[in-house]
C-alpha positions in Angstrom: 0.0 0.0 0.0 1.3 3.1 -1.1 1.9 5.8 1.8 -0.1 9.1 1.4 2.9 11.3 0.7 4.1 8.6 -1.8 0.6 8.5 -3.2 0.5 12.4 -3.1 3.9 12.4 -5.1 2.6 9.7 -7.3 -0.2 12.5 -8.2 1.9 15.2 -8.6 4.2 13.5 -11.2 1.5 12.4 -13.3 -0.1 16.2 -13.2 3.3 17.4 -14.1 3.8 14.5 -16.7 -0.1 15.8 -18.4 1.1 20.0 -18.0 4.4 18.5 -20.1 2.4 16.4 -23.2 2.3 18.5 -26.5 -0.8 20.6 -27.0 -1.6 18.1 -30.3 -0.8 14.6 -28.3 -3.7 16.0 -25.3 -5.5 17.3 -28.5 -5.5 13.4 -29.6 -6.4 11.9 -26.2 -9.3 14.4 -25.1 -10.9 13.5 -29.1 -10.4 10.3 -28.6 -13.0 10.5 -25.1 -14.8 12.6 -26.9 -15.2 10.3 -30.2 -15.6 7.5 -27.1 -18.6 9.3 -25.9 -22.1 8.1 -25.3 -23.3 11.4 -26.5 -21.4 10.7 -29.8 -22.3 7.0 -30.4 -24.2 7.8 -33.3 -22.1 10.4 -34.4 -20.0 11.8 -36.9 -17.3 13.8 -35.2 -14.8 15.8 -37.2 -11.5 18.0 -36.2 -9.1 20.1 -38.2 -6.6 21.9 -36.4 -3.6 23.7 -38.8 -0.8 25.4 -37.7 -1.9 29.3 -38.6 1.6 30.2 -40.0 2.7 27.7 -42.0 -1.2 25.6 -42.8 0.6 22.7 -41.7 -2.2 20.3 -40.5 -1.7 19.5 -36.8 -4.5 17.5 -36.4 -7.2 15.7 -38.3 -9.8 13.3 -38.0 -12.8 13.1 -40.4 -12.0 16.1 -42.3 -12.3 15.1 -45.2 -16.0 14.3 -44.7 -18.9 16.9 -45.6 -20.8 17.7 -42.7 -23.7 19.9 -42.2 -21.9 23.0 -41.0 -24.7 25.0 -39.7 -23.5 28.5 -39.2 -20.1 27.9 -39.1 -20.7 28.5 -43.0 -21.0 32.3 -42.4 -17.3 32.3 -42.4 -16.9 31.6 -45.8 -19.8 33.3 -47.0 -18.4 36.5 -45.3 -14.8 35.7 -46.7 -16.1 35.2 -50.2 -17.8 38.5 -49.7 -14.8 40.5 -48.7 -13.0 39.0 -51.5 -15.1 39.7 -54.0 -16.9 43.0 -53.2 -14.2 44.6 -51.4 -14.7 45.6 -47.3 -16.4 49.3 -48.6 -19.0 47.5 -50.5 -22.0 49.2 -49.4 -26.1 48.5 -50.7 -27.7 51.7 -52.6 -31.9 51.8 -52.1 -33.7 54.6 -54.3 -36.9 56.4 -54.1 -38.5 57.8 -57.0 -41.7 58.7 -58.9 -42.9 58.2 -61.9 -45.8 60.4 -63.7 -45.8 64.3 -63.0 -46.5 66.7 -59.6 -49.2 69.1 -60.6 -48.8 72.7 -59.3 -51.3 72.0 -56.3 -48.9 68.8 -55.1 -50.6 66.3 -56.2 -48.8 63.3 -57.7 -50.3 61.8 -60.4 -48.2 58.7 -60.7 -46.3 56.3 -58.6 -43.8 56.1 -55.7 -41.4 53.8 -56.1 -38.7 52.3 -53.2 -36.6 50.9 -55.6 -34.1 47.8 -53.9 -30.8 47.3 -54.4 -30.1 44.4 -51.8 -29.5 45.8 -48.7 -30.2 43.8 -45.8 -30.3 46.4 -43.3 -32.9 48.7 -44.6 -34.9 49.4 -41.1 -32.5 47.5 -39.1 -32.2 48.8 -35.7 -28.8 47.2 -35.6 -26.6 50.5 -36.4 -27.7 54.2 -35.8 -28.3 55.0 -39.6 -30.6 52.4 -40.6 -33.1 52.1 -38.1 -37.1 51.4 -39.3 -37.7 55.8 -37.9 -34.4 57.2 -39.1 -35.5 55.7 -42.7 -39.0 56.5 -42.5 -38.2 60.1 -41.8 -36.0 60.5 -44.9 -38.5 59.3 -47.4 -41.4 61.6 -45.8 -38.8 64.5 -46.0 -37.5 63.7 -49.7 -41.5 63.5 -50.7 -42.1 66.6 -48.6 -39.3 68.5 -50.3 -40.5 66.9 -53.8 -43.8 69.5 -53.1 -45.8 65.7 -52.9 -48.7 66.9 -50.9 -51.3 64.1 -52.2 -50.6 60.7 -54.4 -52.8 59.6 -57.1 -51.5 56.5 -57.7 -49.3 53.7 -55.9 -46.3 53.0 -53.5 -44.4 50.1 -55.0 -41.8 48.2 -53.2 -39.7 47.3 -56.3 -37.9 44.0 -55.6 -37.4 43.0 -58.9 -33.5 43.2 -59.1 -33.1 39.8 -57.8 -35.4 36.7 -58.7 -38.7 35.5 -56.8 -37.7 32.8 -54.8 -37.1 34.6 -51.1 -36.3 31.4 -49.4 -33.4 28.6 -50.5 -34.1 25.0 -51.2 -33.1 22.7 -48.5 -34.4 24.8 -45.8 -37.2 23.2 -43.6 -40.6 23.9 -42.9 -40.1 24.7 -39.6 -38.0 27.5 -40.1 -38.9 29.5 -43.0 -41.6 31.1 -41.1 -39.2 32.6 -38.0 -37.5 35.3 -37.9 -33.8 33.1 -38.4 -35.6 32.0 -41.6 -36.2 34.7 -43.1 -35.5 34.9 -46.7 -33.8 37.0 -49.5 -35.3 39.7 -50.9 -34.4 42.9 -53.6 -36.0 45.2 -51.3 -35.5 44.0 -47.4 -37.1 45.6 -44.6 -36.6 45.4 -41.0 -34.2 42.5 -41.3 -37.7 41.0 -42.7 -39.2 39.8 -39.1 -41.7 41.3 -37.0 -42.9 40.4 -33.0 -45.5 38.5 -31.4 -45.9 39.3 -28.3 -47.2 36.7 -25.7 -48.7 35.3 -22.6 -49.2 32.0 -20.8 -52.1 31.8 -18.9 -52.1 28.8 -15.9 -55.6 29.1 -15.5 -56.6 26.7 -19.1 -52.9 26.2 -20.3 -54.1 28.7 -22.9 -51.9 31.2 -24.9 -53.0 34.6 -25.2 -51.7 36.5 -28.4 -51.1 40.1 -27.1 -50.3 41.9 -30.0 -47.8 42.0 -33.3 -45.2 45.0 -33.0 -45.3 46.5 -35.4 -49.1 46.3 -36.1 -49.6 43.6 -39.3 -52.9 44.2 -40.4 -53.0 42.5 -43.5 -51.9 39.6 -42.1 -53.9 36.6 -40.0 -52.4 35.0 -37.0 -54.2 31.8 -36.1 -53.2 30.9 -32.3 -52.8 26.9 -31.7 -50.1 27.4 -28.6 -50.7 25.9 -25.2 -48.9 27.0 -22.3 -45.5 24.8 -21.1 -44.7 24.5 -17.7 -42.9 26.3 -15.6 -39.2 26.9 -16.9 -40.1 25.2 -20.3 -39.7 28.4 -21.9 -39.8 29.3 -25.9 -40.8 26.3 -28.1 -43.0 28.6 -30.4 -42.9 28.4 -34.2 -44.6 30.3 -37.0 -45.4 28.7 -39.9 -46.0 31.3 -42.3 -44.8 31.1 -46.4 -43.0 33.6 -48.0 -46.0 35.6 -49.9 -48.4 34.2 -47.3 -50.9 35.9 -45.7 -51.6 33.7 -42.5 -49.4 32.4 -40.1 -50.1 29.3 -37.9 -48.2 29.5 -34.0 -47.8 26.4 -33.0 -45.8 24.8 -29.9 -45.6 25.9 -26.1 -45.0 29.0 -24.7 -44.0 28.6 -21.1 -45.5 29.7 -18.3 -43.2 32.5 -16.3 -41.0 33.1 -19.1 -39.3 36.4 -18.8 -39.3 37.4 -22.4 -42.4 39.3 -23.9 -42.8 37.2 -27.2 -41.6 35.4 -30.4 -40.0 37.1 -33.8 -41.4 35.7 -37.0 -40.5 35.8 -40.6 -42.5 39.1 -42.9 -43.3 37.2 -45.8 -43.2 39.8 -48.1 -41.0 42.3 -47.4 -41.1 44.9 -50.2 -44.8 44.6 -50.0 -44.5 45.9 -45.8 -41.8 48.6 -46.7 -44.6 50.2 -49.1 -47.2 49.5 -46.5 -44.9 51.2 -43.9 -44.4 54.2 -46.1 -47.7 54.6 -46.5 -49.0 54.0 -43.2 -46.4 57.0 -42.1 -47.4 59.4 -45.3 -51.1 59.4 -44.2 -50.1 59.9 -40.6 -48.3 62.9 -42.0 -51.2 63.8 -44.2 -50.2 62.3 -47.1 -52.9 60.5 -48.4 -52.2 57.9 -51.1 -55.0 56.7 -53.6 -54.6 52.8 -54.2 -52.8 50.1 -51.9 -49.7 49.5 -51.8 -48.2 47.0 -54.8 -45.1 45.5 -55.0 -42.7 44.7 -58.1 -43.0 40.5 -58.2 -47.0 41.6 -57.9 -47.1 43.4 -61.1 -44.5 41.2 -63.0 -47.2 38.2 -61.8 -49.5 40.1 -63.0 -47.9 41.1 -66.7 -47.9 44.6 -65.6 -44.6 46.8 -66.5 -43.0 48.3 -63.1 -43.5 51.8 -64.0 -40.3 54.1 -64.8 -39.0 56.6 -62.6 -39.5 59.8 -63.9 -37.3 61.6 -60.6 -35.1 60.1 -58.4 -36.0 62.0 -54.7 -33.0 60.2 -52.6 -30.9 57.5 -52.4 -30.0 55.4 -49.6 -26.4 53.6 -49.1 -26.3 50.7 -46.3 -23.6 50.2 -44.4 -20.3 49.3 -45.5 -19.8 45.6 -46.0 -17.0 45.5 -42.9 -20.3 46.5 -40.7 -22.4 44.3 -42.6 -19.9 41.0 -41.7 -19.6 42.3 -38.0 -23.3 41.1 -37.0 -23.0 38.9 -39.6 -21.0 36.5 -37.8 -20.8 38.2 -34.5 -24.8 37.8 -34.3 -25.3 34.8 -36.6 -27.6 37.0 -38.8 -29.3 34.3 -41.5 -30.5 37.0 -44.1 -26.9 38.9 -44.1 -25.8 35.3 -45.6 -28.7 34.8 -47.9 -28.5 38.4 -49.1 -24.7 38.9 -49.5 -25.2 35.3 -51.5 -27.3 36.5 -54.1 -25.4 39.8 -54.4 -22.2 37.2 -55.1 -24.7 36.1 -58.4 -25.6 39.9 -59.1 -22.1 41.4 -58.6 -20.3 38.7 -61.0 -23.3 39.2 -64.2 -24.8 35.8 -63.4 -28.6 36.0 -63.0 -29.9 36.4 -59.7 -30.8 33.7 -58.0 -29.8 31.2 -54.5 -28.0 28.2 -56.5 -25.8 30.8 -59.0 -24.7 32.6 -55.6 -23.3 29.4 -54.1 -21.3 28.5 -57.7 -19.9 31.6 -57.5 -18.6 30.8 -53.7 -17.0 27.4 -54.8 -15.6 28.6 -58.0 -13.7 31.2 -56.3 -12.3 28.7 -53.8 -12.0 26.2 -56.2 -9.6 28.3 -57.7 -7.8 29.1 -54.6 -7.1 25.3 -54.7 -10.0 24.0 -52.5 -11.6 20.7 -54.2 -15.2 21.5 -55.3 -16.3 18.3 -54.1 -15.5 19.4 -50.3 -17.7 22.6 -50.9 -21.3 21.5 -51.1 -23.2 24.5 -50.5 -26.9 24.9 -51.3 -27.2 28.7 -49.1 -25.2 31.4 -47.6 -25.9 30.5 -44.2 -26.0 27.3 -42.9 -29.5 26.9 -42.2 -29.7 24.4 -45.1 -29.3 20.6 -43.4 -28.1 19.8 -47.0 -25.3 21.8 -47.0 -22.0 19.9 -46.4 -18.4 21.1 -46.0 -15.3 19.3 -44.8 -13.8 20.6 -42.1 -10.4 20.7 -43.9 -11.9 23.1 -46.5 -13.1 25.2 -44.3 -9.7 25.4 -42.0 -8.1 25.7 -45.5 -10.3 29.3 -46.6 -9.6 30.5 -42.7 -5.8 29.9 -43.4 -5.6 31.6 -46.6 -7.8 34.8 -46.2 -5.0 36.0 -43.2 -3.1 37.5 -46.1 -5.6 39.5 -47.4 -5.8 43.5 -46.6 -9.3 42.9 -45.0 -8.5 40.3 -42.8 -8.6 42.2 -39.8 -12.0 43.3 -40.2 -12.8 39.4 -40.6 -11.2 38.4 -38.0 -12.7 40.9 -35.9 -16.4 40.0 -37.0 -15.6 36.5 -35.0 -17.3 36.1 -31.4 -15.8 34.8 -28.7 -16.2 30.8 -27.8 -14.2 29.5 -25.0 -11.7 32.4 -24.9 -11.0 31.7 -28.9 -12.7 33.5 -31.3 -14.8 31.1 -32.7 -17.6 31.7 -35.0 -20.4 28.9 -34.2 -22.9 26.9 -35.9 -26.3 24.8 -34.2 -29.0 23.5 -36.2 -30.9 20.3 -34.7 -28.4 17.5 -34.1 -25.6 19.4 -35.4 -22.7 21.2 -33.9 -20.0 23.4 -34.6 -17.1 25.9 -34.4 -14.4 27.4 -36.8 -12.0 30.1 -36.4 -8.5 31.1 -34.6 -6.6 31.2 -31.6 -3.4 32.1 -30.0 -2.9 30.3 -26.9 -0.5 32.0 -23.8 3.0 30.5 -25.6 2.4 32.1 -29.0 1.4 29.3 -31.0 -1.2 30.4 -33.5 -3.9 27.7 -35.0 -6.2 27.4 -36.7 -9.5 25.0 -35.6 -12.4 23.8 -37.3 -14.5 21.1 -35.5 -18.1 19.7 -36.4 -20.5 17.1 -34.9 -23.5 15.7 -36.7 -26.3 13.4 -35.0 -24.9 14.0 -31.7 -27.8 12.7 -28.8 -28.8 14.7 -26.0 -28.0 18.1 -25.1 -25.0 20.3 -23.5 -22.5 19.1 -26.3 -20.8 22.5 -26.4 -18.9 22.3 -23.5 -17.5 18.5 -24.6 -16.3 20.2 -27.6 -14.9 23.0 -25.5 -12.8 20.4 -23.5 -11.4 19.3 -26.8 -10.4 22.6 -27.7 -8.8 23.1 -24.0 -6.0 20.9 -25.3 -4.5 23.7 -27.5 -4.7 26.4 -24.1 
């Protein structure tokens, strides 16, 4: 029997012996528990790890395997993005009218918000943008125009880009929330709107306060029931894109702190005419015929009408500010957007599946095999979208030479004292980025589970990823 200081010694020694292993032989042992893991059973479980400097691989296990990456796509969407439109890429929206302004103010023709792209028309995400700030500078360029009255329409023009909103491959549960909200030449409000809700203990019933902002056009059928206590949020909205009903259903739990759900607008050039409108007649602007929208009259064989005077034009925010929430805040539509801008920017026609050739070609030519890049969205919502972790790792090791890289790398969150851009989608998850641990030694580190069982996976990949600190 060993004597406690002998067995205290004993300890000691082996704690020393684990503080002296190589970073990449703990890397092996704590994916090897990990891989050996009942929450992994069932599981594919991929690492890349490459030395930042030199894109020496460190370590690797299942990279060459396409996995669904969830958001951890966002990385190379962004990167693509930088690359090709350049960091001061910014969005341009116009207002216009066609037909004439008689002498008394009255507009015999059209309004027209003409889109150019930009996701973050009415966002409240950066001080220029926000859904008032907006508002106000249409009112004032039709006020200044001498507009006193409009005979005619406000049309949301989205017609730069095609008509499908939403990419294939996503699922039916998500398109009508506010992470799936789709695509669209003239976005507003990052193309969501609130529900706000209440639990009631009395029947288990769910009470549907009120949508914020109002949605009159639009019918909300209620089939929640109230969770119990500390179930919290498991509301969805199932509401198309062009719809004009949305169906809640799911739990809402009873106690929860916050006041309500975020669903999907699904048609979002149709609501930013509405919205002008709406603020027009409050400002006694009165227009003559409802708002219309340019997929409406296309549907419809009707020409958009021409702009006879431009009245202002809107830039967004520069692309740099764009990738910051972006992949700081996991913001789907930036990656569905900036996708189809990819198709519009390169003179292919506008559409999902022509953004995502344009994203592999380019790395394809960078030397990153096509086959590893199997993207069907901008992303990562898409379950069908696979990319090996060694591709991935690849694109993060080779944009560190570009001039924009530092805004990149800034746009990263921090995950576990790295900065790590994540990814989650059911069953499914990830992380990708950089770090430099307390010795110097830069890496690179890209690691993905799909099917895992159970929750609280995050922290088991975290202990992985320890081995490197």
């Amino acid at each position: 029997m060993l004597r406690k200081p002998t067995l205290l010694l004993f300890f000691f020694l082996n704690a020393m012996l684990a503080m002296a292993q190589p970073p990449i032989q703990k890397l092996e042992r704590a994916f090897k528990e990990l891989a050996e893991d009942q929450q992994t059973k069932y599981a594919i479980l991929s690492l890349c790890v490459l030395d930042a400097q030199s894109g020496k691989m460190l370590f690797g296990r299942n990279e060459e395997i396409g996995l669904a990456t969830a958001s951890t796509l966002k990385t190379i969407t962004s990167a693509t993005a930088f690359s090709i439109l350049g960091k001061d890429f910014q969005y341009q929206t116009t207002l216009g009218y066609s037909g004439t302004i008689s002498a008394n103010g009255v507009l015999k023709g059209d309004l027209i918000i003409v889109g150019g792209g930009d996701p973050t028309l009415g966002s409240w995400r950066y001080p220029n943008t926000r859904e008032g700030v907006i508002l106000n500078q249409l009112v004032q360029a039709i006020k200044n125009a001498g507009i006193k009255k409009i005979e005619g329409r406000i049309i949301g023009d989205d017609s730069v880009w095609d008509t499908q909103n939403t990419p294939d491959g996503w699922i039916w549960q998500d398109i009508g929330n506010y992470f799936g909200a789709g695509a669209s030449g003239l976005s507003w409000r990052e193309n969501q709107f609130d529900i706000h809700l209440r639990a009631n203990a009395s029947d288990n019933s769910v009470t549907v306060l009120k949508a914020v902002p109002e949605m009159p056009y639009l019918k909300i059928v209620n089939e929640l029931k109230a969770g119990a206590q500390g179930t919290g949020d498991n509301v969805y909205a199932y509401l198309p894109p062009l719809g004009n009903t949305a169906y809640l259903r799911g739990t809402w739990g009873l106690g929860i702190a916050k006041s309500g759900v975020s669903a999907a607008v699904p048609d979002p050039a149709f609501d930013a005419a509405f919205r002008l409108q709406d603020t027009l007649k409050r400002s006694g602007i009165i227009t003559s015929a409802a708002p219309a929208t340019g997929r409406q009259l296309i549907a419809d064989q009707e020409p958009i009408p021409s702009i006879t005077q431009k009245l202002v034009t809107i830039s967004s925010p520069s692309l740099t500010d764009i990738v910051y929430w972006f992949n700081k805040k996991s913001v789907n539509l930036y990656g569905e957007n900036l996708l189809k801008t990819l198709a519009w920017k390169t003179g292919k026609k506008v559409n999902t599946a022509n953004g995502a050739s344009v994203i592999i070609n380019h790395w394809a030519g960078k030397g990153v095999n096509k086959n590893a890049l199997n993207i069907l969205d901008g992303s990562g919502l898409s379950p069908g979208t696979r990319v090996t972790t060694s591709a991935m790792a690849n694109i993060l090791f080779q944009v560190q030479k570009e001039n924009w890289f530092p805004e990149y790398y800034a746009s990263f969150p921090d995950n576990n004292g790295m900065q790590l851009k994540s990814g989650s989608i059911k069953d499914v998850s990830a992380f990708a980025g950089y770090y430099t641990n307390s010795s110097g030694n830069k890496y690179i580190i890209v690691i993905n589970v799909n099917n895992y069982s159970g929750s609280g996976i995050n922290k088991k990949l975290f202990r992985v990823l320890d081995a490197l600190k």
